[in-house]
C-alpha positions in Angstrom: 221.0 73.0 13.6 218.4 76.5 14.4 218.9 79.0 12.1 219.7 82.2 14.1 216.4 83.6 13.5 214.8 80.7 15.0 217.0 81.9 18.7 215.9 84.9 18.1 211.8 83.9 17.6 212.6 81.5 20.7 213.9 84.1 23.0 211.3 87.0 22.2 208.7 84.7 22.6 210.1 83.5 26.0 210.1 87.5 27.3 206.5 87.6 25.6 205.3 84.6 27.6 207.2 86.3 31.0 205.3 89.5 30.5 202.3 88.0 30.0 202.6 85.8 33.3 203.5 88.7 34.9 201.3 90.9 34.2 198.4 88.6 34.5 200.0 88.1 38.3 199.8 92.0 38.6 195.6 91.6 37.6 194.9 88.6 39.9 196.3 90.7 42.6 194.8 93.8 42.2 191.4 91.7 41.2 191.9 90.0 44.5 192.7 93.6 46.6 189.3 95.1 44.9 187.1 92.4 45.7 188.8 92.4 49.8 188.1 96.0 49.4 184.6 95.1 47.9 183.7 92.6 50.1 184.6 94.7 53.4 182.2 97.4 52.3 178.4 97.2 53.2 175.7 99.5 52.3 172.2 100.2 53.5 170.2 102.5 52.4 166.8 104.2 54.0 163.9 106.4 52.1 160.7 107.3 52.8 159.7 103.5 52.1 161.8 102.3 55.4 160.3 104.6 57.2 162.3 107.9 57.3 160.2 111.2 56.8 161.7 112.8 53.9 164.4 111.7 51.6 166.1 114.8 51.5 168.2 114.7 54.5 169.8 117.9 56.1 170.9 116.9 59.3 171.8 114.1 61.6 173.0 113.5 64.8 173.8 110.5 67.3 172.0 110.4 70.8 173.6 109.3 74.0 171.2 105.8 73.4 172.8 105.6 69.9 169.1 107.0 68.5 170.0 108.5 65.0 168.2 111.3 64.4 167.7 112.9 60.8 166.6 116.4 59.8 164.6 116.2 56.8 162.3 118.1 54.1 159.6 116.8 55.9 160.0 116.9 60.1 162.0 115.0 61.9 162.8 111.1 62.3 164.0 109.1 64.9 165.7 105.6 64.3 166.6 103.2 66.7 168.4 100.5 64.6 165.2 98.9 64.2 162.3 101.4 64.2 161.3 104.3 62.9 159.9 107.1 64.2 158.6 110.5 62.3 157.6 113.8 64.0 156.2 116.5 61.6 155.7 118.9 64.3 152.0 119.4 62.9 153.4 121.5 60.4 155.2 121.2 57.1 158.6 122.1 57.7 162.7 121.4 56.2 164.3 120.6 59.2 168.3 122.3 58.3 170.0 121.5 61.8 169.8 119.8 65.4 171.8 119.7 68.6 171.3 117.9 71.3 171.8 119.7 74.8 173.3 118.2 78.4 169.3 117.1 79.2 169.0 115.5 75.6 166.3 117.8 74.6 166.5 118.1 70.7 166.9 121.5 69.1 165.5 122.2 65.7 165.8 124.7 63.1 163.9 124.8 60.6 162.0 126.8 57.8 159.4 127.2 60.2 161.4 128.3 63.5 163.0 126.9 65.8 161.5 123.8 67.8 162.4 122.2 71.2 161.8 118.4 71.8 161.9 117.0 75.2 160.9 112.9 74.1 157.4 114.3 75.4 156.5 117.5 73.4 157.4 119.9 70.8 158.0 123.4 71.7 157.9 126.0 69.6 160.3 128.6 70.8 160.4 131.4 67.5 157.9 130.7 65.0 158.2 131.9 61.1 161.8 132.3 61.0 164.5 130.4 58.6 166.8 128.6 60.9 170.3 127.3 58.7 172.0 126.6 61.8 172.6 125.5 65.6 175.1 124.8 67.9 175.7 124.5 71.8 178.9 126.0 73.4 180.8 124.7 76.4 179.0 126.5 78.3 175.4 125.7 77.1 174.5 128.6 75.6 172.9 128.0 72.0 173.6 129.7 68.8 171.5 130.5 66.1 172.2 131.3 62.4 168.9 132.8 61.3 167.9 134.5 57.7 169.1 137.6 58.5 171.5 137.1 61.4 172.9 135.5 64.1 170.9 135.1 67.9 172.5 133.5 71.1 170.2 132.1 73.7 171.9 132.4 77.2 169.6 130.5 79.5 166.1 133.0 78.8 168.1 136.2 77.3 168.1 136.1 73.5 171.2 138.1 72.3 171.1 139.5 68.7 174.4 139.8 66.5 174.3 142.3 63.7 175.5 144.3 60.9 176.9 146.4 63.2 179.2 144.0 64.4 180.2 143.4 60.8 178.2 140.6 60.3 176.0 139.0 57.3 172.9 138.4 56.3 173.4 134.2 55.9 174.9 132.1 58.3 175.0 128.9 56.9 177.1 126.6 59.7 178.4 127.5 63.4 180.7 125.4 65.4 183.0 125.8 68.3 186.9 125.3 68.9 188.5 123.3 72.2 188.8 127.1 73.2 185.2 128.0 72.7 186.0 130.4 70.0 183.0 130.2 68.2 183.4 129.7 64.0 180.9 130.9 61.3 180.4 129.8 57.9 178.7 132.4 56.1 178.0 134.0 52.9 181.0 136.6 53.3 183.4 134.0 54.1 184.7 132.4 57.3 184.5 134.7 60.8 185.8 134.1 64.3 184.1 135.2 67.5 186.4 135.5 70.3 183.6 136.6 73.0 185.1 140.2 71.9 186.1 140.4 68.5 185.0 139.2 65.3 187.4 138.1 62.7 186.5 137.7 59.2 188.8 135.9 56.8 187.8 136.0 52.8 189.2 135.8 49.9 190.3 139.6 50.1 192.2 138.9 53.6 193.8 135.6 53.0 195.6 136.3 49.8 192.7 134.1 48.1 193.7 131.2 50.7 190.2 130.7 51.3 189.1 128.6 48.0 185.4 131.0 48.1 183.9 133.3 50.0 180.4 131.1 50.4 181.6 128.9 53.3 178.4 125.9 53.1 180.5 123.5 55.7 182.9 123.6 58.5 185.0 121.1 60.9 187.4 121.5 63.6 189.9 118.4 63.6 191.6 117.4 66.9 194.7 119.4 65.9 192.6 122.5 65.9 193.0 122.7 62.5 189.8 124.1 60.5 188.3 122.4 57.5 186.2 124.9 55.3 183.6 123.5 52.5 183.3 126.2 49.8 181.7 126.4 46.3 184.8 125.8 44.9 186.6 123.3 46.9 187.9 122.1 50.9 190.4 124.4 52.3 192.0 123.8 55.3 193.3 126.7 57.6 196.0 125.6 60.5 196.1 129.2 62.0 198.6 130.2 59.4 198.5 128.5 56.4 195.8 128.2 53.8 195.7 124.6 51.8 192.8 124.0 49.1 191.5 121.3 47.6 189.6 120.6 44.8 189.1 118.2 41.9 191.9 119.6 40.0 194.8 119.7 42.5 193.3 116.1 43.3 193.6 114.5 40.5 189.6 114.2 41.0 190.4 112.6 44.3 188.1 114.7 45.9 184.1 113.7 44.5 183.4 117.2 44.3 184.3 120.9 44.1 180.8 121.8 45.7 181.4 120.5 49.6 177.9 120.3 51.7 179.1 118.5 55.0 182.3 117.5 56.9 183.2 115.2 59.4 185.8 112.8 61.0 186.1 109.4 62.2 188.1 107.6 64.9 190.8 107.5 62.9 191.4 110.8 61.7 189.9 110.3 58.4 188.0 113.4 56.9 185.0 112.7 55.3 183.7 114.7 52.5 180.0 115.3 51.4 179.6 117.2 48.2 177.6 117.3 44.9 179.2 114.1 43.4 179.7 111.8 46.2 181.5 111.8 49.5 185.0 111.4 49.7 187.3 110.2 52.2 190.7 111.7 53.0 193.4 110.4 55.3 195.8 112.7 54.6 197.5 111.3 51.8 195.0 109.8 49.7 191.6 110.1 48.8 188.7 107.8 48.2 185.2 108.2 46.7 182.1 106.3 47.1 179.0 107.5 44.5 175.7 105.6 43.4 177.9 103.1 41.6 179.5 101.8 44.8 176.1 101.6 47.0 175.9 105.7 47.7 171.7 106.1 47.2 172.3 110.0 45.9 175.6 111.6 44.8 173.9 114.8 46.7 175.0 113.9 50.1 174.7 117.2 52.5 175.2 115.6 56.1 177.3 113.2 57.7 177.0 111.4 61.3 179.7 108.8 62.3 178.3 106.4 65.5 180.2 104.7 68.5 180.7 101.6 65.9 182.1 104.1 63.5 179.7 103.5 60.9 178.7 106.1 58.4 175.7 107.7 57.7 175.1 110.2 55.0 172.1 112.0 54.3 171.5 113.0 50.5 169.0 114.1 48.3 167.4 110.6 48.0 167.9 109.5 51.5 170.2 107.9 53.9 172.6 105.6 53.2 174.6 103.9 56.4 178.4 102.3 55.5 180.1 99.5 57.1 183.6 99.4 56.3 
């Protein structure tokens, strides 16, 4: 006959040897969803070894041919999925920004001016000038953020934007709404330009709803909602409401506090550039890719999504394309 103490061993070790199958089911599982997860991700990464001019990478953006074209501390390059092809403009230049126009000439803007490409030449349309940023309206015009201002080019009139209509000195991104308002990321916070007014939303006039006043990055999401990269975070602005992000309110969900780039995919995913890796947001959770996961440089300052919604980040040490 068992003692009572033998039961006893007999039925603690049974709940013993459950939790331990258990658990160990829990590990295979999650092993098994990680290494899906794993196994669905490819990197490939480019440097000046491939073929690309610089390895610091400030720009890129997607012809109609599916060309990439990257912006770096050394000219431009061209790749075609296969090739690559570097322009240096005959000069040493950082290219910060290009757009592409309705006749797919290429717009530069550089440390050096700002530089037209046509496939055929380079032309040099302001010379010795700090270009941060371009963009092209809805009606063609193109917009400059310059070193100590902001110009439009309307056909051959150049149109200058100044302290006098309460503008900065540093313009540091420019994009456009589905109403053609035109938005400005500068060192004074975000502004709006109606074609009238400007509007200037900063810490002072948002109740601190804007996480800093040095806006580095800006997106517009198909809900018109704007997405604003700060020094201290991603804030998101619906027309009313201010929401911030940041590695604390995160749970270090987002990479980053410092945000370079934004962008979005077919799916509505934000993607995140910043100092510590680019994170991706659906709206409910956050993921992170750094060097450890196939990232070449936690720097990464511009993002480009293709047709096959592949993406490709440009860092401080080069490019690095994802497959998901």
């Amino acid at each position: 006959m068992l003692s009572s103490q033998c039961v006893i061993n007999t039925k603690t070790m049974k709940r013993q040897i459950i939790k331990l199958i258990f658990s160990t089911l829990i590990a295979v599982a999650a092993f098994s969803c990680n290494k899906d997860k794993i196994n669905t991700l490819k990197w490939t990464n480019y440097t000046t070894a491939n073929g690309i001019g610089g390895n610091v990478v400030n720009a890129i953006v997607i012809d109609s041919q599916g060309n990439k074209w990257f912006g770096t501390n050394n000219g431009v390059s061209k790749f075609d999925g296969s090739n690559w092809f570097t322009y240096n403009m005959n000069i040493e230049s950082s290219v910060k920004s290009i757009v592409i126009d309705t006749l797919g000439n290429k717009w530069c803007g550089s440390d050096r001016g700002i530089v037209k490409f046509d496939d055929f030449q380079w032309i040099f349309v302001w010379n010795d000038i700090l270009v941060n940023s371009l963009t092209i309206d809805a009606k063609g015009k193109i917009w400059f953020g310059i070193s100590n201002g902001l110009w439009k080019l309307d056909s051959a009139k150049w149109v200058n934007f100044t302290h006098e209509d309460g503008l900065t000195d540093y313009f540091y991104i420019i994009t456009t709404d589905n109403q053609d308002i035109k938005w400005f990321g500068t060192d004074d916070g975000l502004k709006k330009f109606d074609g009238t007014l400007w509007t200037t939303y900063n810490k002072k006039n948002t109740n601190n709803g804007l996480a800093d006043p040095k806006v580095r990055a800006l997106a517009i999401d198909a809900q018109n909602n704007k997405w604003i990269g700060t020094y201290a975070g991603l804030t998101k602005f619906d027309g009313t409401q201010w929401t911030t992000y940041n590695t604390k309110n995160t749970n270090k969900g987002l990479a980053n506090s410092f945000v370079n780039t934004i962008n979005f995919d077919v799916h509505g995913n934000i993607w995140v550039g910043t100092d510590g890796g680019v994170s991706k947001f659906d709206g409910k959770q956050w993921t992170t890719y750094t060097e450890k996961d196939g990232l070449i440089n936690n720097r990464v300052i511009s993002i480009a999504i293709d047709a096959q919604d592949n993406k490709w980040f440009g860092t401080y040490g080069g490019v690095s394309e994802l497959h998901e």
